[in-house]
C-alpha positions as CSV (number, residue, x, y, z in Angstrom):
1,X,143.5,110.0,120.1
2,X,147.2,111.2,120.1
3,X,148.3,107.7,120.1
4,X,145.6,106.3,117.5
5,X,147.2,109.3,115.0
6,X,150.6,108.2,115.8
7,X,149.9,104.3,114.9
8,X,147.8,105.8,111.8
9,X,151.3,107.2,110.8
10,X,153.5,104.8,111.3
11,X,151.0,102.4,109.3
12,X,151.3,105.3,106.2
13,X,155.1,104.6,105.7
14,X,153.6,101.1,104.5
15,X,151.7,102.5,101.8
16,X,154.4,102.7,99.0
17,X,154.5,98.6,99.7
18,X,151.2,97.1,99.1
19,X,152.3,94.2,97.7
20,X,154.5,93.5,100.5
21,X,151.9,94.6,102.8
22,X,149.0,92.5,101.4
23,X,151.8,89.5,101.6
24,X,152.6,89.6,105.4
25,X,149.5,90.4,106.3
26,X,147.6,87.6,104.0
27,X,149.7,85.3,105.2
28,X,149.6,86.4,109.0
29,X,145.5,85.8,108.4
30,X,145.4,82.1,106.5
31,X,147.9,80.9,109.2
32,X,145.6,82.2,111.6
33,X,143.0,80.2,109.9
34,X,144.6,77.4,110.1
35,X,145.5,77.2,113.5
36,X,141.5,77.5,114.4
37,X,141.0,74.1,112.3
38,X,143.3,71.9,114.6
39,X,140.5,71.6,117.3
40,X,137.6,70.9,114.8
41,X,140.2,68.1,113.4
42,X,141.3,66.7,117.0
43,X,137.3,67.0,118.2
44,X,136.3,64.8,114.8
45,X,139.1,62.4,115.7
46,X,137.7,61.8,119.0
47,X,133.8,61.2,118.5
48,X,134.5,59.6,114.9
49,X,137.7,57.9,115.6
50,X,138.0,57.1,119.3
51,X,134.6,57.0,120.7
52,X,133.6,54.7,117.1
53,X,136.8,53.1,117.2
54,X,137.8,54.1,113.3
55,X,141.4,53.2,112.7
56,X,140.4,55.2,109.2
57,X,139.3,57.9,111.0
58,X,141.9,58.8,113.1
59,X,144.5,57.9,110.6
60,X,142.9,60.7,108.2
61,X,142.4,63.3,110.9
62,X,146.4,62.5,111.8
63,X,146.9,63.0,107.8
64,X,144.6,66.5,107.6
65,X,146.9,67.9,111.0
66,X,150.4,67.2,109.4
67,X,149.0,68.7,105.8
68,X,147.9,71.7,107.6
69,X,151.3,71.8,109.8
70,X,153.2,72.2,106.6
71,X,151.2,74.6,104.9
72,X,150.7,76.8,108.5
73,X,154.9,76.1,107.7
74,X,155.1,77.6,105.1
75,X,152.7,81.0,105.6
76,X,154.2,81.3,108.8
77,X,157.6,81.9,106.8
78,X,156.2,84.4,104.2
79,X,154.4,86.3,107.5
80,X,157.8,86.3,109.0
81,X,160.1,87.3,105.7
82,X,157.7,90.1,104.8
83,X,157.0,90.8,108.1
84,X,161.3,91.5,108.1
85,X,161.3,93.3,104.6
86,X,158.8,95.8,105.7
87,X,160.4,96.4,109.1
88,X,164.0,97.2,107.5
89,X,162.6,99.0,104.5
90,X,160.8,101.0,107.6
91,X,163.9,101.6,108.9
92,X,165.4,102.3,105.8
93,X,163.0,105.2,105.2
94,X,162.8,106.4,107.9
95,X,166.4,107.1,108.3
96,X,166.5,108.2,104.7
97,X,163.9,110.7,105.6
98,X,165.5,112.1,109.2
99,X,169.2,112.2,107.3
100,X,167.7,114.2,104.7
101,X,165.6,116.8,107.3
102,X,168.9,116.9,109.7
103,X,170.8,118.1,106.0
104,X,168.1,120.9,105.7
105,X,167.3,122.2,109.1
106,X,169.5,125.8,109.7
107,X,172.0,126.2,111.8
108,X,169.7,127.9,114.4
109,X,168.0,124.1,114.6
110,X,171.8,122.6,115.5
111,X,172.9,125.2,117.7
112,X,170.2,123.8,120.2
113,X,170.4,120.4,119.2
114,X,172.6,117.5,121.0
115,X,174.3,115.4,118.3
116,X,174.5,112.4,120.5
117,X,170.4,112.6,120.9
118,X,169.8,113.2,117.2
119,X,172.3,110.0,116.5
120,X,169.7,108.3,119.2
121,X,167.2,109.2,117.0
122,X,168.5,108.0,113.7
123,X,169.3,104.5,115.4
124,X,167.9,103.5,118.5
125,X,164.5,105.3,118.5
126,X,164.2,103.9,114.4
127,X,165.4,100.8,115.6
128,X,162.2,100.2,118.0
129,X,160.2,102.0,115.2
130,X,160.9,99.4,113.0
131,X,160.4,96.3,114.9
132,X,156.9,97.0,115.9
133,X,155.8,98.3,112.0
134,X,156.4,95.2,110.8
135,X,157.0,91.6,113.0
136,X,155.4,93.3,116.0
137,X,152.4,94.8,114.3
138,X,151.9,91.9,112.4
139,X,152.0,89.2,115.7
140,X,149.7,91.7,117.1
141,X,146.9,91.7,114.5
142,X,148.0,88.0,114.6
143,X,146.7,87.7,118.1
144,X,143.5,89.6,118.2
145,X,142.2,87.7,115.1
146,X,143.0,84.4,116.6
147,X,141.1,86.1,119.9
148,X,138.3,86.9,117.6
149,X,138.4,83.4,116.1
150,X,138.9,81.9,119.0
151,X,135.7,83.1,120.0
152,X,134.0,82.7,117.2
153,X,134.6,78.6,116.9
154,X,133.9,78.5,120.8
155,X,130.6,80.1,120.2
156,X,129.6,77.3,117.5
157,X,130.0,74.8,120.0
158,X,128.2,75.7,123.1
159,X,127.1,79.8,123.3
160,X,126.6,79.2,126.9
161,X,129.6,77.3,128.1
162,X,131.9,79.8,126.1
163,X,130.4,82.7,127.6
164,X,130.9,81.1,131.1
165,X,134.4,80.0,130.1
166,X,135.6,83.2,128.5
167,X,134.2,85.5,131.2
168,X,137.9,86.3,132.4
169,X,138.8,87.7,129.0
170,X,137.3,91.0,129.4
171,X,139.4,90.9,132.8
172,X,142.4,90.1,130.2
173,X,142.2,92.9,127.5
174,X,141.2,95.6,130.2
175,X,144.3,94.7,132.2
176,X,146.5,94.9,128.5
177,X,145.0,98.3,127.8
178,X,146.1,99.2,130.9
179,X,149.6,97.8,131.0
180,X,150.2,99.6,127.8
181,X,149.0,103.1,129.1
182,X,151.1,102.4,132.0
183,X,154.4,101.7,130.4
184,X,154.0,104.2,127.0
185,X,155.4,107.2,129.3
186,X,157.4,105.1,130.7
187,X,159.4,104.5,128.0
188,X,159.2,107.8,126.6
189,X,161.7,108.6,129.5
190,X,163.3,105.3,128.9
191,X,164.6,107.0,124.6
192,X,164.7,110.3,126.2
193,X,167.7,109.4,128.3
194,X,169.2,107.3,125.9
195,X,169.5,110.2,124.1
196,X,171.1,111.9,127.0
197,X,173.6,108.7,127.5
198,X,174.6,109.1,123.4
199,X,175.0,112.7,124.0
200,X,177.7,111.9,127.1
201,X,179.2,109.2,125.3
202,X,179.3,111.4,121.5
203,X,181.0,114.2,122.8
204,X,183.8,112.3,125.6
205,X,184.9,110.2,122.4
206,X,185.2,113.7,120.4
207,X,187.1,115.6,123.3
208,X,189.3,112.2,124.0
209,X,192.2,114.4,123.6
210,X,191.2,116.8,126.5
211,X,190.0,114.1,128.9
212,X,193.3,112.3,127.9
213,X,195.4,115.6,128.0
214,X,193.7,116.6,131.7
215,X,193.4,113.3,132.9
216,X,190.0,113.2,133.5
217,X,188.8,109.7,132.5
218,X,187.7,108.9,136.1
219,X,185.6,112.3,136.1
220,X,183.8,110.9,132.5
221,X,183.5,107.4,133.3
222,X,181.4,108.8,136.3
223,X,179.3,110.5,134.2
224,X,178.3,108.3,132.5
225,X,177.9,106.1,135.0
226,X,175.5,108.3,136.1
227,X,173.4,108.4,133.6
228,X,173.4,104.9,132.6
229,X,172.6,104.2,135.9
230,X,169.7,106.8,135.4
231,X,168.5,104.5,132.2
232,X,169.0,101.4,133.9
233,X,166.5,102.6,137.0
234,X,164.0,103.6,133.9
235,X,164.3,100.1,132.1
236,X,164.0,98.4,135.6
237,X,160.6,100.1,136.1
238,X,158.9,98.7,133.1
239,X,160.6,95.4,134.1
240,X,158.8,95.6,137.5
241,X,155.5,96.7,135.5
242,X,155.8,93.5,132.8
243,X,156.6,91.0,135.7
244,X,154.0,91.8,138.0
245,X,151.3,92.1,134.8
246,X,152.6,88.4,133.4
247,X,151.7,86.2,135.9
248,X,148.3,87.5,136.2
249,X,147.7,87.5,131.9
250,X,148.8,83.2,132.3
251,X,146.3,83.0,135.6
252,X,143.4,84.1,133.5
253,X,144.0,81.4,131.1
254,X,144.4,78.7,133.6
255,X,141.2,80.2,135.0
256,X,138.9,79.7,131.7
257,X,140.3,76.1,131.4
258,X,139.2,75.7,135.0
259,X,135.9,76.9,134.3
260,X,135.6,74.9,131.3
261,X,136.6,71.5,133.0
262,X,134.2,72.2,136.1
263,X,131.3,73.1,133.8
264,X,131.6,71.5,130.5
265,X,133.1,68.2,131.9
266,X,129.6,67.9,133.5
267,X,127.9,68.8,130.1
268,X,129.8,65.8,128.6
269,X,129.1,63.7,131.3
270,X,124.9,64.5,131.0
271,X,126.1,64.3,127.1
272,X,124.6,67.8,126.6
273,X,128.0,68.3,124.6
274,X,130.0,65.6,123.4
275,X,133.4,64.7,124.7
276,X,135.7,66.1,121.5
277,X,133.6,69.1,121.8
278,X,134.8,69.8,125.2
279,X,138.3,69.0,124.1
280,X,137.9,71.3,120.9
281,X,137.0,74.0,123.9
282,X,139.9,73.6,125.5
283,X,142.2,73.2,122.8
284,X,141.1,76.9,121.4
285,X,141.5,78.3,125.4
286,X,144.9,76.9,125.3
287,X,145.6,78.2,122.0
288,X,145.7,81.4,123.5
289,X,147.8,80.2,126.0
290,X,150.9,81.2,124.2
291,X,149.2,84.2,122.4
292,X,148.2,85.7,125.7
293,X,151.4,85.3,127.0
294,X,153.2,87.2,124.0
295,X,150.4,89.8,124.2
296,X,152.3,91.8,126.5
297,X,155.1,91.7,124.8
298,X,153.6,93.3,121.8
299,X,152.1,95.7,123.9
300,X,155.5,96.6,125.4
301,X,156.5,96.5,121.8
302,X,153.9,99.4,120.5
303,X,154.4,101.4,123.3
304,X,158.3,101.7,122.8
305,X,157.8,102.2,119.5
306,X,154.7,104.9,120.2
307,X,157.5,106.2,122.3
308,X,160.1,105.9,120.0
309,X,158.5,107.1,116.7
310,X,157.5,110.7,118.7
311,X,161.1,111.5,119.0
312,X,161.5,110.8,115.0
313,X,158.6,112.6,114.0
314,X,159.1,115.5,116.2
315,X,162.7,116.0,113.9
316,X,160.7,115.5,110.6
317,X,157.6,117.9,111.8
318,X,160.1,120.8,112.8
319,X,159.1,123.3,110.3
320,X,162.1,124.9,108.0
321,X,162.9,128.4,108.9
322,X,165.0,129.1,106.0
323,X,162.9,127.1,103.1
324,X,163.5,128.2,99.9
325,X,159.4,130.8,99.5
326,X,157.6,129.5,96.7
327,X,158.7,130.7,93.5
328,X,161.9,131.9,94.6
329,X,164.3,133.4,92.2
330,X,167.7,131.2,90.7
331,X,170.8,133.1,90.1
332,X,172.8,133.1,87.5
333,X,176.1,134.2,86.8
334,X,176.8,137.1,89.5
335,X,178.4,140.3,89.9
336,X,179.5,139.8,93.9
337,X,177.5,142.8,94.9
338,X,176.5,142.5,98.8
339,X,174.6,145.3,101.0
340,X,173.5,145.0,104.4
341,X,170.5,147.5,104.9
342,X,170.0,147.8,108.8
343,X,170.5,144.9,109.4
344,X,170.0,143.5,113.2
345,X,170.0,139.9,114.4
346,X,169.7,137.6,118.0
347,X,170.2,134.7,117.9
348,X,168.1,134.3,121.0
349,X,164.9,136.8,121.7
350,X,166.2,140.2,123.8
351,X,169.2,139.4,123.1
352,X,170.9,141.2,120.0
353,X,174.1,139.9,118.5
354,X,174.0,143.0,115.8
355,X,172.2,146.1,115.5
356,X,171.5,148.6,112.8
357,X,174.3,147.2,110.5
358,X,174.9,148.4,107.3
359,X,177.7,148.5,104.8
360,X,178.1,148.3,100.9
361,X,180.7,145.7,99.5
362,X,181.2,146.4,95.7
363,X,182.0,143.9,93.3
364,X,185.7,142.5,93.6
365,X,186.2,144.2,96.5
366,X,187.6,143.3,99.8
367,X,186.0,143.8,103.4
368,X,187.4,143.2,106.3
369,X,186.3,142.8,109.6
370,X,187.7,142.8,113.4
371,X,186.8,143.0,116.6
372,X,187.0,141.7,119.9
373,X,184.9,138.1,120.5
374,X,181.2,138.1,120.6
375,X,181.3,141.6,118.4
376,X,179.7,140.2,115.5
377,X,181.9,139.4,113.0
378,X,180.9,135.6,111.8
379,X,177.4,136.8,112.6
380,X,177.6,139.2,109.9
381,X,179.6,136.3,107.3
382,X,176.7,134.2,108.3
383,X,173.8,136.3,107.3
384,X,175.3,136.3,103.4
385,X,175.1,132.7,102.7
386,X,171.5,132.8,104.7
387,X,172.5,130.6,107.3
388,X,170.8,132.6,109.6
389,X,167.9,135.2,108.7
390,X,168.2,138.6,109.8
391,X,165.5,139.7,112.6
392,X,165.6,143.0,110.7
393,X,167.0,144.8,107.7
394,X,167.7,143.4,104.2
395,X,170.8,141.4,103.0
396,X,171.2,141.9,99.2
397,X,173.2,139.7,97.0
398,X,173.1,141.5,93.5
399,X,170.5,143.6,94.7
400,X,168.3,140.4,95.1
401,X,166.9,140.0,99.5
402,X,168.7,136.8,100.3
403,X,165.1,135.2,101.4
404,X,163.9,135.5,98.1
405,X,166.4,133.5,96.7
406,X,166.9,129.7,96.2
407,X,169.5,129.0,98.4
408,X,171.5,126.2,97.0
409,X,171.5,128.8,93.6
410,X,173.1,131.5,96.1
411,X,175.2,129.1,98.3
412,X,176.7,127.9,94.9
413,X,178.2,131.1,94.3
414,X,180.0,131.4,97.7
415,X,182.7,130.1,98.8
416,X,183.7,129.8,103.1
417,X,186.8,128.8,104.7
418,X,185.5,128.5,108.3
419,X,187.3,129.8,111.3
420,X,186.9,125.3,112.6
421,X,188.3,123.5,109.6
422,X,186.7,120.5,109.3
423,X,187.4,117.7,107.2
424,X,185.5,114.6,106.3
425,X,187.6,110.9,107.2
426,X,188.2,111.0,103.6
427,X,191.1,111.7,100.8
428,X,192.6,114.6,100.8
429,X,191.5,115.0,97.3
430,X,188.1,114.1,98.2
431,X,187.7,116.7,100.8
432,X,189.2,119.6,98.7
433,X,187.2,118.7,95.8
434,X,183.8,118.4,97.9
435,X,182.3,121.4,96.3
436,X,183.2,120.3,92.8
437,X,183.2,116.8,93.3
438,X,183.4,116.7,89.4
439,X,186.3,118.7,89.4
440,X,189.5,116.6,87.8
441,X,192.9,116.3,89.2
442,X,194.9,119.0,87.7
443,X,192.2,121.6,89.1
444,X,192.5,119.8,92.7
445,X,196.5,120.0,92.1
446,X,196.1,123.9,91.3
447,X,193.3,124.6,94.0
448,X,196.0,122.8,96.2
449,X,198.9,125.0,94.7
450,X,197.2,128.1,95.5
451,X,196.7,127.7,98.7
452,X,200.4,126.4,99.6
453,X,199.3,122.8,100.6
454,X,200.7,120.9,97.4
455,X,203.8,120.5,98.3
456,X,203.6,119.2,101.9
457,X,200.4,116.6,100.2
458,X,203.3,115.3,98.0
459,X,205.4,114.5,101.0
460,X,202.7,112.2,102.2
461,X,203.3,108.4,100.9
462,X,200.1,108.3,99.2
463,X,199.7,112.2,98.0
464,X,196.3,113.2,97.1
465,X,194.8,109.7,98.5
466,X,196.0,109.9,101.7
467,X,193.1,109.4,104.0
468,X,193.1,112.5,106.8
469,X,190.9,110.5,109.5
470,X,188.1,112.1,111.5
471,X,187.9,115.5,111.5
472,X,191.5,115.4,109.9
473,X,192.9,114.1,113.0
474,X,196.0,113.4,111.3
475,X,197.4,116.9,109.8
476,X,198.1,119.6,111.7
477,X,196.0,122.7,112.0
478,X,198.1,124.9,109.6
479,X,197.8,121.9,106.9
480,X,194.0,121.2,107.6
481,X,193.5,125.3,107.2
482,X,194.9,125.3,103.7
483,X,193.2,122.1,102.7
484,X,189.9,124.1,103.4
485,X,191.4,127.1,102.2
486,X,192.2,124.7,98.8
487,X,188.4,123.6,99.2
488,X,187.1,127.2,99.1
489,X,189.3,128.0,95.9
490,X,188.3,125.3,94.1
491,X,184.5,126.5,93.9
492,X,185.8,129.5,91.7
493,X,183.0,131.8,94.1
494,X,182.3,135.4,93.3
495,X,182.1,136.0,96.9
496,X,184.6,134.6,99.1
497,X,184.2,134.2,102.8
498,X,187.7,133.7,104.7
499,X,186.6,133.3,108.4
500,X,189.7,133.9,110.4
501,X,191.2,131.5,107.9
502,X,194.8,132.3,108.7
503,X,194.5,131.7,112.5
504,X,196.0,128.6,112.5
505,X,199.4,128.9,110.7
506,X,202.8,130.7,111.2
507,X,204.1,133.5,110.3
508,X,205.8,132.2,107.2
509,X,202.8,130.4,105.9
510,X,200.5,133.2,106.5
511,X,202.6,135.0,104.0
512,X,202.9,132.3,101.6
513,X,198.9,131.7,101.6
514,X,198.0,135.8,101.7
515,X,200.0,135.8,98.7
516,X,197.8,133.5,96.9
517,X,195.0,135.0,98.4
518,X,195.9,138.4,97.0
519,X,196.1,137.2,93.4
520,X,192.8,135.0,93.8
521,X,190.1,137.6,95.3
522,X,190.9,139.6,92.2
523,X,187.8,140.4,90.9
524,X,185.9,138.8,93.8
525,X,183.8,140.3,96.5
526,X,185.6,138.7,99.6
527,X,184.8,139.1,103.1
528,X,187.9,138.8,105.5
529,X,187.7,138.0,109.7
530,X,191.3,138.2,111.1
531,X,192.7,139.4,114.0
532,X,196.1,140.3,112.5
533,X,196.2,143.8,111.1
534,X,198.8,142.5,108.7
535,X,195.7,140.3,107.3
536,X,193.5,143.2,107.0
537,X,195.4,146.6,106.3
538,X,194.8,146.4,102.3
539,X,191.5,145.8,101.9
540,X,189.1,148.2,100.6
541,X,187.3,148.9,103.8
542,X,187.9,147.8,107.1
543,X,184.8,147.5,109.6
544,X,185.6,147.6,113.0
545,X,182.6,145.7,115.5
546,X,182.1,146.2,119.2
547,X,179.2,144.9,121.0
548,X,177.3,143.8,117.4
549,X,177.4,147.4,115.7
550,X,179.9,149.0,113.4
551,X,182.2,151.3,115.6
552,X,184.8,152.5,112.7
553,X,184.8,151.7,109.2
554,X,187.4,153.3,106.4
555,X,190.6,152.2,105.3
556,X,193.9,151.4,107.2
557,X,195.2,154.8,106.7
558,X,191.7,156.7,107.3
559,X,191.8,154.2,111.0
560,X,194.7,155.0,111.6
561,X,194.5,159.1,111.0
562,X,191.7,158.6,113.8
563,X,191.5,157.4,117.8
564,X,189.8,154.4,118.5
565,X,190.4,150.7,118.4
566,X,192.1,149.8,115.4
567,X,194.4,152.3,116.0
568,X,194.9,151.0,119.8
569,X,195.5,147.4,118.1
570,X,198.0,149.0,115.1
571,X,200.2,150.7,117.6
572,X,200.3,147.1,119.8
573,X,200.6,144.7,116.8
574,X,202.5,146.3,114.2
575,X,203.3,149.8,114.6
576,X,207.1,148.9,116.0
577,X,207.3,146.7,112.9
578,X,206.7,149.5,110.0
579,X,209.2,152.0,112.1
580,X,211.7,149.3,112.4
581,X,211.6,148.2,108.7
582,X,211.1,152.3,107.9
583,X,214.3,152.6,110.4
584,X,216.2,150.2,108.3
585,X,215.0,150.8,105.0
586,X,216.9,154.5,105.2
């Protein structure tokens, strides 16, 4: 039943196309048709033509084949062209569709996802999809009609001979059925560690660097070795299934010509039947000749694709956690308010990343937060912009619960420079203006100029169109940081989120950009992760994490007027620093 459902699906996506539909599969029918008149013609031709000796005869039946061999011609092409447009519009779609779910699932969905298997998914596994929906599905129906027809036209002429003759065809369809229950799982294993062999091959072409830098090509050509090998062993399997299964589908069909020979050519010879009636017999058995053969093919074909379209569907079927409720609120122009009301979060079960959190961030004002790895801190970042939802508590935005908000209204009014700066293999202007992709030059050149990256773009040949490669391979991490940075700027966001946004510069351009910085989150509520007190020490409040809860929380000089780790950090990081420049400022 599982299976029936799953075909039942795949044959929806054709709905939006009936006239394409009705095309292919009208055509698939008449040439059908046409193929069970050939016999009728040639039997004619033989006890009109040859047996009366009629040149005229013959020379019309020859006449009526070659007509219908043009017109079969020509329907064949319109079953095979539609048959083509509806498999690629398929694929189309269903790409469209598993693009546009991959865009809206939460992070908590790609955390424990593979990105190799989910590009398996969008290509191989909609790949197999597709050629079934519409050649495959269509040779199929193609088949069992001319079966059906077959037997039909077979019937006219002698009940009891075809009966006889076709008694190996229920042997026939049971041993398909079971040749395509056999190899369904089978190549259900056969995607699933494709997926596995995209996933080795996606992330070794990512970390080229470290496998280059370590020299450990050997180590991931072995790997994957491995598990192509693995695939291979799984494609072999159905191999062994189809081969031994062939032979046996073409011995059935010998058999029924056999049987027809051995009992109808003693018909003809009592002349119970006539002599073009046995051939018209044995023309349709060996019409399926071909058919038959190409019937477990098709078979192979749906089950790959039953296979195949599971994988697809199971992405499209996973439900949203963080949909936009029904009704949900739009902001407008905000204020930059944000409260977290005991707020706790895991991002597996018994397992708590924070607990009990709570703070108050007033509009324009700066927060920062530190603490050792794993305390919390991006956790907490993340919660505002509703990647995540909290397991308990309330995050308020203008005193509105995140959840009840749309998000793209509330994501629109924040702006993140993440603690990975990535940038898309385009322009330079391109990926600072991908906010605001409406934003003109001059406020790309001032976004840019803020954030100190103009004037080391203008000593690139081609400036703002200078193509940074993938993942901006080809700037360093200190320009890549302030093209984000840039990015972030340009949104104009009444709540700022700088994720450790300085950790990959120097010294000098840390200064240069928290500069900037200072004179842009005026008047914005702006969240700060750093690790550098010299980063942190103005803001309005400074929350201190360890272990997912707060452990301090005040200013730099309330932190520092007490024991505990920010004070621990001050006296390593910078506390020599202020009594040197207080030393030398007497």
């Amino acid at each position: 039943m599982n299976r029936l459902r799953q075909y039942g699906r795949l044959l929806g996506h054709l709905r939006p196309y009936p006239r394409q539909t009705s095309l292919a599969y009208g055509a698939t029918l008449i040439a059908m048709a046409l193929n069970i008149m050939i016999p009728q013609i040639l039997k004619r031709a033989i006890d009109q033509g040859v047996a009366s000796q009629s040149a005229r005869v013959l020379w019309a039946s020859a006449g009526i084949i070659l007509l219908i061999a043009v017109v079969r011609g020509a329907f064949a092409f319109a079953q095979r062209y539609w048959g083509e447009w509806l498999s690629f519009r398929l694929g189309y779609d269903l790409r469209n569709a598993l693009y546009d779910k991959l865009q809206k699932l939460p992070f908590s969905f790609h955390d424990r996802s593979q990105t190799g298997d989910l590009m398996s998914r969008a290509t191989s596994d909609i790949g197999e999809t597709e050629r079934f929906v519409g050649v495959g599905l269509l040779e199929l129906l193609g088949i069992v009609l001319l079966i059906i027809g077959v037997f039909a036209a077979m019937l006219a002429e002698s009940a009891r001979l075809t009966l006889i003759a076709l008694l190996p065809l229920p042997v026939l369809i049971a041993a398909t059925i079971r040749f395509g229950r056999v190899v369904e799982p089978m190549f259900t294993k056969i995607q699933e560690q494709m997926g596995k062999l995209s996933t080795v091959m996606q992330e070794s072409l990512t970390g080229i660097r470290v496998v280059k830098a370590f020299a450990r090509e050997p180590y991931e050509l072995e790997k994957f070795d491995r598990d192509n090998d693995e695939w291979f062993e799984r494609r072999f399997k159905v191999i062994n299934v189809w081969a031994n299964n062939w032979p046996f589908f073409t011995f059935l069909i010998a058999l029924s010509v056999m049987i027809l020979l051995w009992f109808g050519g003693r018909q003809a010879l009592d002349g119970e039947i006539t002599v073009g009636s046995l051939f018209a017999m044995i023309s349709y058995v060996l019409l399926l000749n071909n058919p038959v053969q190409r019937l477990g093919f098709f078979v192979n074909l749906a089950a790959t694709a039953v296979a195949s379209s599971a994988r697809v569907f199971e992405i499209l079927d996973t439900p949203d956690e963080l949909a936009d409720k029904p009704g949900a609120a739009v902001l407008g122009d905000l204020r930059g308010e944000v409260v977290f009301e005991n707020v706790s979060f895991a991002y597996r079960e018994g397992r708590a990343t924070l607990s009990d959190i709570s703070l108050h961030a007033r509009p324009g004002q700066i927060v920062a937060l530190m603490g050792p790895t794993g305390s919390g801190k991006s956790t907490i970042t993340n919660l505002i912009p509703r990647f995540y939802d909290a397991s308990a508590g309330r995050v308020l935005v203008d005193g509105a619960d995140v959840r009840d908000v749309a998000i793209k209204s509330l994501r629109q009014h924040i702006g993140i420079v993440l603690q990975d700066s990535f940038l898309f293999s385009s322009t330079i202007a391109q990926n600072i203006a991908y906010g605001r992709p409406d934003a003109s030059q001059a406020e790309i050149e001032a976004a840019a100029r803020a954030a100190r990256a103009h004037d080391f773009i203008l000593g690139f040949p081609d400036g703002y169109e200078t193509k940074v490669g993938e993942r901006g391979v080809t700037l360093s991490g200190g320009q890549k940081q302030r093209i984000a940075i840039a990015r972030a700027l340009l949104l104009n966001p009444r709540i700022l989120i700088l994720d450790d946004s300085t950790s990959s510069v120097d010294t000098e351009t840390e200064h240069l950009i928290q500069q900037a910085l200072d004179k842009l989150m005026e008047g914005r509520t702006t969240f700060v992760i750093a690790q550098r007190l010299l980063t942190l020490k103005n803001a309005d409040q400074i929350l201190v994490l360890r272990d997912g809860a707060i452990a301090q929380r005040g200013t730099h000089e309330e932190l520092l007027a007490q024991p505990g780790m920010y004070r621990e950090i001050y006296d390593v990081q910078l506390k020599d620093q202020e009594e040197w420049t207080a030393e030398l400022s007497r």
